[in-house]
N, C-alpha and C positions, 0 to 999 in steps of 0.2 A: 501612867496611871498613878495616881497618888496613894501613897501608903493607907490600906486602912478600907479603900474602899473597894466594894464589891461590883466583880463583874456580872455584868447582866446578860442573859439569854434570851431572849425572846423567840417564843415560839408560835408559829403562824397557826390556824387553822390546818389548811393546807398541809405545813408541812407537821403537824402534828397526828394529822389522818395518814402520811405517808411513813411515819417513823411507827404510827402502834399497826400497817399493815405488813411492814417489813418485819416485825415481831410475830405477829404470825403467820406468816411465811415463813422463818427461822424455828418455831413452835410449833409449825405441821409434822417435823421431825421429828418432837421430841412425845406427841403423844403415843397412841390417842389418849383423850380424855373425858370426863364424863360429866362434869361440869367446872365452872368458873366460881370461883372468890373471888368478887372483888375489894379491898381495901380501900372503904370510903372516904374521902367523895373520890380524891384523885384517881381511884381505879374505875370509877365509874364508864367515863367517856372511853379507855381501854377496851374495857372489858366491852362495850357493846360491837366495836370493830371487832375485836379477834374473835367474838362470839360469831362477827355473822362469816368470819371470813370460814372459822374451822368448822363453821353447822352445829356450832353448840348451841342449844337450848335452854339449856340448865344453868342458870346466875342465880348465885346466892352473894350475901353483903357480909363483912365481918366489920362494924361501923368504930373504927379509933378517934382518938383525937391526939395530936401532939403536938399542931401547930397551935399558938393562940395568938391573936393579931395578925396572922398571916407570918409573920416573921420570926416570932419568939415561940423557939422550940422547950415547950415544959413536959413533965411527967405527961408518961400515956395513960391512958383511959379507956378504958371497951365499954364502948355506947350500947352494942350489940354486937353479941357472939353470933358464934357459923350454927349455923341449926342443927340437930343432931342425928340426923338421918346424914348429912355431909363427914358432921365430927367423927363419928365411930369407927370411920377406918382410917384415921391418923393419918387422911389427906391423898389415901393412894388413888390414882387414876383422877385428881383433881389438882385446874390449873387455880393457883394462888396469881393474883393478879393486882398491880398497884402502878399509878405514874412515875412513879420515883423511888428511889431508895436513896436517903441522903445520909446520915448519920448511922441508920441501923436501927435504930432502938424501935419504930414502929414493926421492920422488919420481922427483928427477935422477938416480938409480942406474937405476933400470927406467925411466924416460924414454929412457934410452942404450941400452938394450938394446929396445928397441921404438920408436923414434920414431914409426911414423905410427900407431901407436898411438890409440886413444878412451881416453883417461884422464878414468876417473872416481873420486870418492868421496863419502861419506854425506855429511862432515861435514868444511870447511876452515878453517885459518885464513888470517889476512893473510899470512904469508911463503911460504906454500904454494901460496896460490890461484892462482897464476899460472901455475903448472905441471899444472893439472888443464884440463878441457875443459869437465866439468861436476860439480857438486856439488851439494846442497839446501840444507843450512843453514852459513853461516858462525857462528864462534865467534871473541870478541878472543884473540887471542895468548898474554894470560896465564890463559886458563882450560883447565882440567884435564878431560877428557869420561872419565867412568865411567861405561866400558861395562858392559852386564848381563853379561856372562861375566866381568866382573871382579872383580864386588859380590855381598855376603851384607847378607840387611837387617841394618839397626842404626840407633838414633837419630842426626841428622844437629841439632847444633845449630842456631838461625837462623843468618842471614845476618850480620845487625847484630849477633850476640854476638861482641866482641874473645875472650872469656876464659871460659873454662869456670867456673861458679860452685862 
């Protein structure tokens, strides 16, 4: 692989519905709970699985922004705060929910605003990981996770090609 450039993940429908069910499978342990945060958009699709898996009813959004272009991570943003019938007990008995934790710094935004929080996500990396409770699969730092809501098929050259022929 050439210096510089980033590995890529792709992730299937499929097996994106079988990594946020095995999250809560791993999460029926750690409630109960009494409703979900999700950390838009990415916790969206999450949250409606672990929702229907643990019979939660209750989904509230805390809406950030940190990506912009998809790729360039800038300063956070809170689009929209947790409601406050949520916020007043500093997150207890509620699951915090997000696709990713990559860097952290969206993490430590809604970490602040929920501390006792259950922070969970699909899918972490190393700079992240530390700020979740729980997660399924880790990912190294320099890889990229393409999510199925963000992909149209298309040929994916190999791995080992440096250069397009």
């Amino acid at each position: 692989m050439a210096e510089g450039r980033e590995k890529a993940f792709p992730v299937s429908w499929d097996q994106f519905h079988r990594d946020a069910r095995a999250l809560a499978w791993r999460l029926s342990a750690a409630g109960p709970f009494e409703a979900i945060v999700a950390v838009t958009r990415g916790g969206l699709v999450p949250a409606a699985i672990v929702a229907r898996e643990l019979e939660l009813r209750v989904i509230e959004t805390v809406c950030v922004a940190s990506y912009h272009n998809y790729k360039d991570q800038g300063g956070i943003k809170v689009l929209k705060s947790i409601g406050a019938d949520l916020a007043k007990s500093a997150g207890a008995g509620i699951l915090l929910l997000d696709d990713l934790v990559d860097t952290g710094a969206t993490a430590k935004a809604v970490r602040e605003m929920l501390p006792k929080a259950h922070f969970a996500t699909v899918y972490a990396k190393p700079l992240g990981r530390p700020l979740v409770d729980t997660f399924i699969t880790e990912v190294s730092q320099d890889t990229w996770i393409y999510f199925p809501w963000d992909m149209g098929l298309a040929f994916q050259p190999p791995i080992a090609k440096d250069a397009v022929d």
